[in-house]
CHARMM internal coordinates of N, CA and C (Angstrom, degrees):
IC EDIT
DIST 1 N 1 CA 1.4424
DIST 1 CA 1 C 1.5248
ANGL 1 N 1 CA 1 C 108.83
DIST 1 C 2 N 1.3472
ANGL 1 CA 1 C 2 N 121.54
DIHE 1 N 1 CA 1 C 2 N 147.04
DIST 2 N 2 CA 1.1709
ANGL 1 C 2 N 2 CA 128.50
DIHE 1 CA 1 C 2 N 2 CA -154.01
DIST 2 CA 2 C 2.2515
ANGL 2 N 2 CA 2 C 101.07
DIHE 1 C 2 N 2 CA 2 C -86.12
DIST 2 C 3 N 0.7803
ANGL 2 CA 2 C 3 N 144.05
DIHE 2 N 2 CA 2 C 3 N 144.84
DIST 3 N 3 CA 1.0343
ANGL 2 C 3 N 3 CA 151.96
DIHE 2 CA 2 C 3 N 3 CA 126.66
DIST 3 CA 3 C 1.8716
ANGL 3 N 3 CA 3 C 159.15
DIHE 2 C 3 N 3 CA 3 C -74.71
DIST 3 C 4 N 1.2632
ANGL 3 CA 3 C 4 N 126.44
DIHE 3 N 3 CA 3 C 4 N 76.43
DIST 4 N 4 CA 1.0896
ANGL 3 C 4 N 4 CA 127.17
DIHE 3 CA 3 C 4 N 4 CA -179.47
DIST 4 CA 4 C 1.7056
ANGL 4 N 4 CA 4 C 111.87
DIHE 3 C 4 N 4 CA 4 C 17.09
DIST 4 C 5 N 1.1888
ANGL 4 CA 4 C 5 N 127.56
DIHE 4 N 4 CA 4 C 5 N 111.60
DIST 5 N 5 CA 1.9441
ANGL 4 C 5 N 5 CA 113.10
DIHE 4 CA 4 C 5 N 5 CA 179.63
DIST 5 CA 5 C 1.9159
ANGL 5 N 5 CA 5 C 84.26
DIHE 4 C 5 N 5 CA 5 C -83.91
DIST 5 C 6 N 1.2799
ANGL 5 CA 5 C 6 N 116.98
DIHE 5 N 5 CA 5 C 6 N -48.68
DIST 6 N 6 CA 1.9923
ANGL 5 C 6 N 6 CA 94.65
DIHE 5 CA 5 C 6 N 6 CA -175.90
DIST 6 CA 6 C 1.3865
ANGL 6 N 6 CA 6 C 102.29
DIHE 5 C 6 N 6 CA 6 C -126.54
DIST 6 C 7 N 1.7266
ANGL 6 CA 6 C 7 N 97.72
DIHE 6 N 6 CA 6 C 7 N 165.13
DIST 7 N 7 CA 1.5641
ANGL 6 C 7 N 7 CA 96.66
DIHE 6 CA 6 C 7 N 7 CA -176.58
DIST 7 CA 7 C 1.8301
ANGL 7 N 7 CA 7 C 110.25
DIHE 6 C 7 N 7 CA 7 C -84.80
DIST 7 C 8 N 1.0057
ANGL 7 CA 7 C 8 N 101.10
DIHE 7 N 7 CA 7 C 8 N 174.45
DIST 8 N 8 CA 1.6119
ANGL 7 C 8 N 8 CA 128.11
DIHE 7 CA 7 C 8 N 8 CA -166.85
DIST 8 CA 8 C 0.9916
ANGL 8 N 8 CA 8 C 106.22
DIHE 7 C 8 N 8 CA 8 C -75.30
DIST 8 C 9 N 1.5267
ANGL 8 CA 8 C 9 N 146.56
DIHE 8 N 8 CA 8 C 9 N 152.50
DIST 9 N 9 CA 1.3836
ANGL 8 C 9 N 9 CA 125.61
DIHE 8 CA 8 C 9 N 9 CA 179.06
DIST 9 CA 9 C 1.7449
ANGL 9 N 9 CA 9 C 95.96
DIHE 8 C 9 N 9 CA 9 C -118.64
DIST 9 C 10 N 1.1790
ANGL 9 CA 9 C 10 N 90.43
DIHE 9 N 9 CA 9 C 10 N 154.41
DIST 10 N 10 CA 1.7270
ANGL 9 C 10 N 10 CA 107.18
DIHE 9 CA 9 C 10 N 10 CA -165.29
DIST 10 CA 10 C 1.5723
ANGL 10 N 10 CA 10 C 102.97
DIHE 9 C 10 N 10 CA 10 C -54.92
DIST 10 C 11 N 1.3107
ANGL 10 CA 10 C 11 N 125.43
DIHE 10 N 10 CA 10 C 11 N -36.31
DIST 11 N 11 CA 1.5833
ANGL 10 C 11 N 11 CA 137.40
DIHE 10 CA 10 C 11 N 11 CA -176.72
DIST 11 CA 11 C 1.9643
ANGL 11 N 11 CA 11 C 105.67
DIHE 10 C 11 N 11 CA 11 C -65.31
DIST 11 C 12 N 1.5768
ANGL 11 CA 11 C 12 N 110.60
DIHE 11 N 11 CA 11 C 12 N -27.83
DIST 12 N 12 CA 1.7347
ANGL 11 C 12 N 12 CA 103.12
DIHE 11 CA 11 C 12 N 12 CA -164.39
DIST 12 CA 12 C 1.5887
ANGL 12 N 12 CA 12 C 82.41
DIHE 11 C 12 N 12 CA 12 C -118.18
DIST 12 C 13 N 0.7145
ANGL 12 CA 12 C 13 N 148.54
DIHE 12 N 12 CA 12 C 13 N 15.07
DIST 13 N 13 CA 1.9307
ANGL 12 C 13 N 13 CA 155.06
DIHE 12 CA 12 C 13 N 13 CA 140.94
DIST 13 CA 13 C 1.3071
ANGL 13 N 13 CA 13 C 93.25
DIHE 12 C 13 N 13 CA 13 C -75.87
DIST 13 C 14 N 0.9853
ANGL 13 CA 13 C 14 N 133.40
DIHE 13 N 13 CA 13 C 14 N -58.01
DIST 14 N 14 CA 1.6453
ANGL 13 C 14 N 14 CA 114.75
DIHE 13 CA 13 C 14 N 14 CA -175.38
DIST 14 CA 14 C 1.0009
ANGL 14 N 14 CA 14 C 155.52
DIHE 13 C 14 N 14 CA 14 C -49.46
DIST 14 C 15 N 1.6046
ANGL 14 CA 14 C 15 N 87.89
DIHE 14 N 14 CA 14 C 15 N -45.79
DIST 15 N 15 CA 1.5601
ANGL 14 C 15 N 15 CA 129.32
DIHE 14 CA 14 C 15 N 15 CA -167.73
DIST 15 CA 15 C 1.5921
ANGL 15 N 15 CA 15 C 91.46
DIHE 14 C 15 N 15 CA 15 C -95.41
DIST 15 C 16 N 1.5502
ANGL 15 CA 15 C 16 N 127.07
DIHE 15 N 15 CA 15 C 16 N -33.69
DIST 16 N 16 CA 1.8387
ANGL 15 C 16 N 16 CA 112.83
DIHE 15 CA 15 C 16 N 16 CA 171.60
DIST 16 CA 16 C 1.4847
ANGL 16 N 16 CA 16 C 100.12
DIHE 15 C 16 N 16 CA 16 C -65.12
DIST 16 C 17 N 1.8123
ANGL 16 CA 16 C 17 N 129.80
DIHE 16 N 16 CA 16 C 17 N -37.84
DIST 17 N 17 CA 1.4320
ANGL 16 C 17 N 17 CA 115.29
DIHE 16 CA 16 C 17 N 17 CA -159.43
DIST 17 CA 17 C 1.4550
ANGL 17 N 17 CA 17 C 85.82
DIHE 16 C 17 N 17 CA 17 C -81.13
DIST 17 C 18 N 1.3999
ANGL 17 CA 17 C 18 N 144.17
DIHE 17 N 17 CA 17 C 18 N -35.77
DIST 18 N 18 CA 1.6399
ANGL 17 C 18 N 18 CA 129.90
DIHE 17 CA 17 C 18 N 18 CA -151.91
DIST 18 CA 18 C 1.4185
ANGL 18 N 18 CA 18 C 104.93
DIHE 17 C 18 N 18 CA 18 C -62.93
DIST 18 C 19 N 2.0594
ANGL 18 CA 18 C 19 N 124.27
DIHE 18 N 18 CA 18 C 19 N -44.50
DIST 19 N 19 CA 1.2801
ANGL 18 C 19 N 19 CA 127.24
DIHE 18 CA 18 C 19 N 19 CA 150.45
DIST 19 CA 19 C 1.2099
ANGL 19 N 19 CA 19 C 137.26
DIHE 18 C 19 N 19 CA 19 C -23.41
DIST 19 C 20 N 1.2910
ANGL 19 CA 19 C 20 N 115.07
DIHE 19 N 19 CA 19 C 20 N -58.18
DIST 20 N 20 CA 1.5003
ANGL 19 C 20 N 20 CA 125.56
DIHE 19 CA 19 C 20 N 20 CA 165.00
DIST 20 CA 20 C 1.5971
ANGL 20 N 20 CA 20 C 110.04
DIHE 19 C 20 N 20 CA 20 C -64.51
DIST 20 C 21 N 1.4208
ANGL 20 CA 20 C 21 N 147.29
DIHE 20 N 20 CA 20 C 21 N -36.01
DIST 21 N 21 CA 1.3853
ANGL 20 C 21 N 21 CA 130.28
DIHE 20 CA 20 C 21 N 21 CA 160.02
DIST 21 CA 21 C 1.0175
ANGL 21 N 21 CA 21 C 122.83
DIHE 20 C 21 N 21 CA 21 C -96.69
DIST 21 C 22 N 1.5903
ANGL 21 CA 21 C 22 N 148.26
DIHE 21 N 21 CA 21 C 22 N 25.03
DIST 22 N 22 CA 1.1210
ANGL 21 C 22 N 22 CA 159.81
DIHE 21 CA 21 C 22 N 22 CA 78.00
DIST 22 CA 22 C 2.2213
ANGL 22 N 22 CA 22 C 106.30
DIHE 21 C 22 N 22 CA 22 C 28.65
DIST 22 C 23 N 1.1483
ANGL 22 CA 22 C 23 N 122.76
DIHE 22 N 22 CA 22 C 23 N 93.02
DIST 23 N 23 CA 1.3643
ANGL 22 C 23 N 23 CA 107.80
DIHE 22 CA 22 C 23 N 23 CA 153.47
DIST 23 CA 23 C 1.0338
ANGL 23 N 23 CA 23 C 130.68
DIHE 22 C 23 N 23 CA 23 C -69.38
DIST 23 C 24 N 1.6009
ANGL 23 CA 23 C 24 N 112.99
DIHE 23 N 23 CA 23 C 24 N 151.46
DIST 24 N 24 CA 1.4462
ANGL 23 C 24 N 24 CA 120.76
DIHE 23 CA 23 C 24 N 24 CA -177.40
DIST 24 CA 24 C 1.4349
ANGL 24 N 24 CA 24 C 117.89
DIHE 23 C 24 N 24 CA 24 C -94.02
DIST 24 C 25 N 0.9149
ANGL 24 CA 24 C 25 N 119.28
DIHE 24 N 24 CA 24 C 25 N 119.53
DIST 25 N 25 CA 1.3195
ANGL 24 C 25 N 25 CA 135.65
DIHE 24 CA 24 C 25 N 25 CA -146.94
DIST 25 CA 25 C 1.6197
ANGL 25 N 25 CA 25 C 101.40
DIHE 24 C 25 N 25 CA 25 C -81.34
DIST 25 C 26 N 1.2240
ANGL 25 CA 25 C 26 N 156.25
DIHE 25 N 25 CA 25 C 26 N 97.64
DIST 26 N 26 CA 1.2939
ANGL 25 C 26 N 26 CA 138.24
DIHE 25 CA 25 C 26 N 26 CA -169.68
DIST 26 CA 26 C 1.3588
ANGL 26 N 26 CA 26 C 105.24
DIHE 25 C 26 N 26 CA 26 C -80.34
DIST 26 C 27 N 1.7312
ANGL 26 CA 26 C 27 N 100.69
DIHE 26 N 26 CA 26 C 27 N 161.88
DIST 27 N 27 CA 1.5000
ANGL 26 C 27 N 27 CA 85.84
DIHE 26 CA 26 C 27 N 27 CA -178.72
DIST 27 CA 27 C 1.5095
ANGL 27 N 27 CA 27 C 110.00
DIHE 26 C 27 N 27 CA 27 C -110.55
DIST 27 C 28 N 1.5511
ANGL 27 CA 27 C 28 N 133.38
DIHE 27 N 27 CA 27 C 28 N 158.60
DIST 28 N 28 CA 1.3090
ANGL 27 C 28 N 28 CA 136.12
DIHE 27 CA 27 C 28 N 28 CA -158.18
DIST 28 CA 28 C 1.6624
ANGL 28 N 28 CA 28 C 108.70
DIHE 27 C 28 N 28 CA 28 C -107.65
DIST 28 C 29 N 1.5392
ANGL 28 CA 28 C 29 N 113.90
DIHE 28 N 28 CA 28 C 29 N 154.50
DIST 29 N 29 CA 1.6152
ANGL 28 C 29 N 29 CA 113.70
DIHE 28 CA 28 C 29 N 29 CA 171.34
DIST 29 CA 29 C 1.7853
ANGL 29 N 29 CA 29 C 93.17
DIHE 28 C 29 N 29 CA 29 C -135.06
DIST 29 C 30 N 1.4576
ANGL 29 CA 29 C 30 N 73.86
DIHE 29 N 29 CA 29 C 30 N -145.81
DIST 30 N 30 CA 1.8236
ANGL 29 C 30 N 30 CA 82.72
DIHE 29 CA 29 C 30 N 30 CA 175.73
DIST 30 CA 30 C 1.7873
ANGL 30 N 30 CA 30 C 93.00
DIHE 29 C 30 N 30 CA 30 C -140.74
DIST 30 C 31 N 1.4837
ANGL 30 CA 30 C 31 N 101.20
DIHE 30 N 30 CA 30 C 31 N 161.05
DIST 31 N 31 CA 1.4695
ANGL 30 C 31 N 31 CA 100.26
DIHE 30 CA 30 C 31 N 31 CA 160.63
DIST 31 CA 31 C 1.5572
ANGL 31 N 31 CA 31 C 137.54
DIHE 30 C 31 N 31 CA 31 C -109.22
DIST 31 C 32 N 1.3340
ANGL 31 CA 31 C 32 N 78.06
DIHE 31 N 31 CA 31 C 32 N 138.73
DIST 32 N 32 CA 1.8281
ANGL 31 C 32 N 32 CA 86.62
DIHE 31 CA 31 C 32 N 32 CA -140.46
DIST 32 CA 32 C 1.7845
ANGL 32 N 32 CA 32 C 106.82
DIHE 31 C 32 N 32 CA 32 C -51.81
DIST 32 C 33 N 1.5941
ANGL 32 CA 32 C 33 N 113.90
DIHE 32 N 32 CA 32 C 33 N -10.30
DIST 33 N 33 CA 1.9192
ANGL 32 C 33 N 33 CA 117.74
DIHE 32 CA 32 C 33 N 33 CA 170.10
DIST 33 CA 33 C 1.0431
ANGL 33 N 33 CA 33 C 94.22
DIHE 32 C 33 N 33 CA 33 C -64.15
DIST 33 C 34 N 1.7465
ANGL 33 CA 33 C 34 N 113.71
DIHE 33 N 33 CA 33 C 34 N -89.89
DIST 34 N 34 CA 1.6864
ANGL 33 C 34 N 34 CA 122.64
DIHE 33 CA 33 C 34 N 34 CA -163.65
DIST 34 CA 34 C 1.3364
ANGL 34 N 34 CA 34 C 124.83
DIHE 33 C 34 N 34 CA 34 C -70.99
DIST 34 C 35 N 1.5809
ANGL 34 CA 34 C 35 N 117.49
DIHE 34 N 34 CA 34 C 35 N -7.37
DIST 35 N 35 CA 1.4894
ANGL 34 C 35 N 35 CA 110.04
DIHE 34 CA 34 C 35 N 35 CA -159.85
DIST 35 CA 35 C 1.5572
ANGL 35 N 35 CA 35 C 121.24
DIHE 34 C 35 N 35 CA 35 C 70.88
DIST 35 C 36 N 0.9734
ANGL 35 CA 35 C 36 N 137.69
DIHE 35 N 35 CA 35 C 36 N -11.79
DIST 36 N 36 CA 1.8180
ANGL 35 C 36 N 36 CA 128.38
DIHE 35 CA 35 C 36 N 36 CA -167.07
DIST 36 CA 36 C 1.3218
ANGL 36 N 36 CA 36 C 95.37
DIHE 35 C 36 N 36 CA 36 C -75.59
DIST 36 C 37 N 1.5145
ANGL 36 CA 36 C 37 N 133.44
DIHE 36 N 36 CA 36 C 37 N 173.04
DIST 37 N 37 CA 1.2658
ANGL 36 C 37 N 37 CA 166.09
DIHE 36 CA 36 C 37 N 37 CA 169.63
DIST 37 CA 37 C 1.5644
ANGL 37 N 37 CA 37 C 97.08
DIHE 36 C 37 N 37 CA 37 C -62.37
DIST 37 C 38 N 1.4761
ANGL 37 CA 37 C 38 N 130.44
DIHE 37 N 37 CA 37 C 38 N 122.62
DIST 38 N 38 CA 1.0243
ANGL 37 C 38 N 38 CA 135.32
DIHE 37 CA 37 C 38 N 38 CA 143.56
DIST 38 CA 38 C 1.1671
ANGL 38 N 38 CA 38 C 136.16
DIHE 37 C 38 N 38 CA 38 C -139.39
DIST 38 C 39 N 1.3363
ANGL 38 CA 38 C 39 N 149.22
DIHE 38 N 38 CA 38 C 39 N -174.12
DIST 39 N 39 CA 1.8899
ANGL 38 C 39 N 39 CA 131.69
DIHE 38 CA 38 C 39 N 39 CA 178.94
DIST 39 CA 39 C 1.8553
ANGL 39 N 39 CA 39 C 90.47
DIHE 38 C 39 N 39 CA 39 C -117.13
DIST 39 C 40 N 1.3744
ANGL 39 CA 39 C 40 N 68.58
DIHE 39 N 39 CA 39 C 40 N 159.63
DIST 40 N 40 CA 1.7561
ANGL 39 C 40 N 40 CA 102.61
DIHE 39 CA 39 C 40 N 40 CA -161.43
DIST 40 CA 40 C 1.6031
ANGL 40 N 40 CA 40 C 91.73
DIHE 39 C 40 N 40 CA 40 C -68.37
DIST 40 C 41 N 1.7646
ANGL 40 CA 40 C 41 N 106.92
DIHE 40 N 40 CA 40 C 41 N 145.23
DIST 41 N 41 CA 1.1121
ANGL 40 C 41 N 41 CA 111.37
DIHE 40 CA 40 C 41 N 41 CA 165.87
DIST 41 CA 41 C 1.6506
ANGL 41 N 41 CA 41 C 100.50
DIHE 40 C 41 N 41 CA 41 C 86.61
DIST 41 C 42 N 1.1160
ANGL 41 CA 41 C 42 N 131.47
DIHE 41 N 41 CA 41 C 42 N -28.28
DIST 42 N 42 CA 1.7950
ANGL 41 C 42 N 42 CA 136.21
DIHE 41 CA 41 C 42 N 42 CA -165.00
DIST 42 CA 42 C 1.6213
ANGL 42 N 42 CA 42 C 99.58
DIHE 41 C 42 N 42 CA 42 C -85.11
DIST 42 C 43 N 1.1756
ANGL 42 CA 42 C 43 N 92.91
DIHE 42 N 42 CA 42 C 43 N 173.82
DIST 43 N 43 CA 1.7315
ANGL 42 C 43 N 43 CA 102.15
DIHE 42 CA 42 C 43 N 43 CA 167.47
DIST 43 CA 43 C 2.0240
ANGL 43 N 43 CA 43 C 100.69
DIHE 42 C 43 N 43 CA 43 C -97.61
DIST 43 C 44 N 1.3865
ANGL 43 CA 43 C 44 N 108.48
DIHE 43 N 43 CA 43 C 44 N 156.16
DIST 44 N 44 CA 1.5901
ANGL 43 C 44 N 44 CA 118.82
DIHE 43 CA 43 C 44 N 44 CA 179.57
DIST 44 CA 44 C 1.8336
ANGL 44 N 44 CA 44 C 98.35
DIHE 43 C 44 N 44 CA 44 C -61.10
DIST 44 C 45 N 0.8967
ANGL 44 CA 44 C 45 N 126.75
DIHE 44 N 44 CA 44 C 45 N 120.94
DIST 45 N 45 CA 1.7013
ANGL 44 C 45 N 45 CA 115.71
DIHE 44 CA 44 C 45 N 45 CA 163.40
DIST 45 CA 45 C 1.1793
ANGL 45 N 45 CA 45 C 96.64
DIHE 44 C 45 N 45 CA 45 C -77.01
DIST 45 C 46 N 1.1567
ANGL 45 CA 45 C 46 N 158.46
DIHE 45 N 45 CA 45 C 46 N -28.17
DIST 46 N 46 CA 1.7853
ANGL 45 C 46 N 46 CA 136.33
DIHE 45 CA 45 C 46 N 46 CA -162.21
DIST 46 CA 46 C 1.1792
ANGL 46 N 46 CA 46 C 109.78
DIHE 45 C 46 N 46 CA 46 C -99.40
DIST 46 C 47 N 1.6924
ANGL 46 CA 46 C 47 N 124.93
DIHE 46 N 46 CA 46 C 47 N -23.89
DIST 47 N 47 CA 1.7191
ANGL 46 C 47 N 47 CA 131.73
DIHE 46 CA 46 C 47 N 47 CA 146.16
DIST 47 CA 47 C 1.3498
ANGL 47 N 47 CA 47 C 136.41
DIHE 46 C 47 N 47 CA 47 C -83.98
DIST 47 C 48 N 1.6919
ANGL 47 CA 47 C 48 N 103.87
DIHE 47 N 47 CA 47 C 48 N -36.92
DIST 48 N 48 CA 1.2973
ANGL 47 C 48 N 48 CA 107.68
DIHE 47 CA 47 C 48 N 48 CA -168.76
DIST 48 CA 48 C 1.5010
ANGL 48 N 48 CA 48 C 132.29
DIHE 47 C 48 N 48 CA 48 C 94.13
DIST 48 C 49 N 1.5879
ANGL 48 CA 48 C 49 N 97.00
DIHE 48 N 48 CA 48 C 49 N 1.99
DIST 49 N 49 CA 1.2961
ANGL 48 C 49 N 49 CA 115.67
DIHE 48 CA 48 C 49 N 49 CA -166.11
DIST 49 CA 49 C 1.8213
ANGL 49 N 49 CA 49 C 130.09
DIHE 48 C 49 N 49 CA 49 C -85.92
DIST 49 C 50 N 1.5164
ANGL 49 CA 49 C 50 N 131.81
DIHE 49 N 49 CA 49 C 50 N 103.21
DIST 50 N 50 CA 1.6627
ANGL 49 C 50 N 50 CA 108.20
DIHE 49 CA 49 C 50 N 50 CA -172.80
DIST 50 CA 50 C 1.2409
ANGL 50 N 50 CA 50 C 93.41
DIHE 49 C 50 N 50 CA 50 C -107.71
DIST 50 C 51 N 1.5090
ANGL 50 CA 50 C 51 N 134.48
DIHE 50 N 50 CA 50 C 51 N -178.72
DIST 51 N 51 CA 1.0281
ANGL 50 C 51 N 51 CA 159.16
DIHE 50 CA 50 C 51 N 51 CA 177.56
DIST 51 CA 51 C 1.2908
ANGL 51 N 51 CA 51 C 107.86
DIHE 50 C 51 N 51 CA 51 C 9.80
DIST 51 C 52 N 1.0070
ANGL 51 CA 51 C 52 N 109.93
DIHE 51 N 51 CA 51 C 52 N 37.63
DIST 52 N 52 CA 2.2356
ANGL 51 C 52 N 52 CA 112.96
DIHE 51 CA 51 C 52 N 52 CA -176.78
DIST 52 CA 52 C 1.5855
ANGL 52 N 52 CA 52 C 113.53
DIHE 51 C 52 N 52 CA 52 C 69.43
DIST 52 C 53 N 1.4266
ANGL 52 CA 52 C 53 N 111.99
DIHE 52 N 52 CA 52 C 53 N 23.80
DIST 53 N 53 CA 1.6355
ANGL 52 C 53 N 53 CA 124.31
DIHE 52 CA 52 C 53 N 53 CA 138.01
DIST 53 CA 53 C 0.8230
ANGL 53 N 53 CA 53 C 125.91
DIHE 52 C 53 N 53 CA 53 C -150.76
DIST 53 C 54 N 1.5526
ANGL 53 CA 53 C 54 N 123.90
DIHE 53 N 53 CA 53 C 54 N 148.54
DIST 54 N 54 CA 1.6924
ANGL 53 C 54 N 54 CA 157.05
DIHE 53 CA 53 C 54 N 54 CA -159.75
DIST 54 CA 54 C 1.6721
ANGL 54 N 54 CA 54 C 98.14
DIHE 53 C 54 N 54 CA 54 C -61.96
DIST 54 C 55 N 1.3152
ANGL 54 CA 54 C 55 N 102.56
DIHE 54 N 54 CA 54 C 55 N 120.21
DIST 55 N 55 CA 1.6437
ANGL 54 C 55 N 55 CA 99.31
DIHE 54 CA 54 C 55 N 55 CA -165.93
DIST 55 CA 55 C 1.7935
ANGL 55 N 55 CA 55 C 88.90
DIHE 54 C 55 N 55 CA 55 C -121.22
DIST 55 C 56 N 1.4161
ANGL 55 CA 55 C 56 N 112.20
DIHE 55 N 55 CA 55 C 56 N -37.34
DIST 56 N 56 CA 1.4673
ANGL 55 C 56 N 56 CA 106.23
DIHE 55 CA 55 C 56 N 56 CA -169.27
DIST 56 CA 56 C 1.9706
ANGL 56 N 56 CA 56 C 110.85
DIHE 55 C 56 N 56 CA 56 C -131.41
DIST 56 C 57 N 1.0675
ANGL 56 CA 56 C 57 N 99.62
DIHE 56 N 56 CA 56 C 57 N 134.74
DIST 57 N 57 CA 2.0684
ANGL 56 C 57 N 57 CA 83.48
DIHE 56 CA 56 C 57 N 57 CA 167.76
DIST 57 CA 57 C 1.0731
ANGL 57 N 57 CA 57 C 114.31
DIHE 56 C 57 N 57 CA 57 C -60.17
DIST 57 C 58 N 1.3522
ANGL 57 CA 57 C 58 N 102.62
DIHE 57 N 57 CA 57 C 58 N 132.82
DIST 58 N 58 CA 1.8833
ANGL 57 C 58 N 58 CA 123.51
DIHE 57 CA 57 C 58 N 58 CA 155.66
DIST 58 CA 58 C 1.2388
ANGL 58 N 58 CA 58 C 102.93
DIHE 57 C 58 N 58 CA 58 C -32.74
DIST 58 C 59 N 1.7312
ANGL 58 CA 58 C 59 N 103.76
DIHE 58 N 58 CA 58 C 59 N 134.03
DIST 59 N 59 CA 1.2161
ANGL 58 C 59 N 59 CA 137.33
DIHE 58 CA 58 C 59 N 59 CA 162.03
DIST 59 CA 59 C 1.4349
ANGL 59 N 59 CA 59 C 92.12
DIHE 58 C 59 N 59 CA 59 C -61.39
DIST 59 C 60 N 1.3110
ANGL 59 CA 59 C 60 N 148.26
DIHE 59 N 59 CA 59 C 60 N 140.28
DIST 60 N 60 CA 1.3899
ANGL 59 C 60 N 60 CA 139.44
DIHE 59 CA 59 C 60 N 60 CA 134.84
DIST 60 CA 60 C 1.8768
ANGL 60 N 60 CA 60 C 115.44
DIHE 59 C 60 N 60 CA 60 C -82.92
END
COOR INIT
IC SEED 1 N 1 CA 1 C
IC BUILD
């Protein structure tokens, strides 16, 4: 089994774990029925609307 030849320094251990808990930020449009704020790829929550058909009921 392979072994580390030097140790890691406490500063580049960090900065790999700070990456990994880092959120991913999605990115936002609008929908193109109602207009409201939604993320790409999702269904509209305030219509319900994907690709120009009704996939889920309106949130009221």
């Amino acid at each position: 089994m392979a072994s580390p030849k030097n140790k890691k320094s406490k500063m580049r251990k960090r900065q790999r774990v700070a990456q990994l808990e880092k959120p991913i930020l999605a990115t936002t449009g609008t929908c193109p029925e109602c207009g409201a704020v939604k993320q790409s790829h999702r269904a509209c929550p305030k219509c319900g609307m994907y690709n120009g058909r009704k996939v889920v009921a309106a949130a009221e």
